[in-house]
N, C-alpha and C positions, 0 to 999 in steps of 0.2 A: 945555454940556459941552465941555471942551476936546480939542478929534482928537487922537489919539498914534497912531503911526507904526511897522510895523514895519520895522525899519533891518539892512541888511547892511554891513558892513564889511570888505572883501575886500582881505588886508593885512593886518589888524590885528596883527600882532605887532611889524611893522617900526617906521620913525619917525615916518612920514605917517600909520598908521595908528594909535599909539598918541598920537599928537598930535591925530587928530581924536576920537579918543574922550574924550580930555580938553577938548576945546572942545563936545560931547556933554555934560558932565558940566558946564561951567560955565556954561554957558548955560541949564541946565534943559529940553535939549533933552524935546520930550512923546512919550519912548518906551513905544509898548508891548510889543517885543519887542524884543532885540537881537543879531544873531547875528553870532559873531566868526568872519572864517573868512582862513584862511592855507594854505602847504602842506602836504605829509602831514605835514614833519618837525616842525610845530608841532603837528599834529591832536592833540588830546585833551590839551593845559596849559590851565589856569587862570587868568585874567584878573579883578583884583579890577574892580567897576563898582557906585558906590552902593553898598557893604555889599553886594553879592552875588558871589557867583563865576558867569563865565559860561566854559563849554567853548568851547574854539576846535575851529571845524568845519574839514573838510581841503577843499579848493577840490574836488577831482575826484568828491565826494562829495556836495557840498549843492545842493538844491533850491532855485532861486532865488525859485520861485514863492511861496514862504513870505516873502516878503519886499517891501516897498511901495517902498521903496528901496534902491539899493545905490551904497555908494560904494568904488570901486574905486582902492586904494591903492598900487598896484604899478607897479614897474618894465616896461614895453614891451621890455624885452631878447629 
């Protein structure tokens, strides 16, 4: 059986972030869950992935713990 992964994606709306979901997506990355998370003013849009819609989550809001990895797309400003 092949491991999959639950994956945060912190960012995901910007360019970094919507470029690694795309290299996610061509690589056949093995997800089991995938959580998009941005800030408030992104919270609750839509993100097509695979023929699914996934909610983008608001950063000050989600639980990391739900997640095996996270890869953290932002700006250090």
């Amino acid at each position: 059986m092949k491991r999959k992964f639950r994956i945060a994606i912190i960012g995901a709306t910007g360019l970094v972030g919507t470029t690694l979901i795309n290299i996610l997506k061509e690589r056949n990355f093995p997800l089991d869950t995938l959580f998009l998370v941005a800030s408030h003013n992104s919270a609750g849009r839509l993100i097509q992935f695979n023929n699914n819609s996934y909610k983008i989550f608001d950063i000050a809001q989600f639980d990391f713990a739900q997640s095996q990895i996270a890869f953290f797309c932002v700006n250090n400003k």
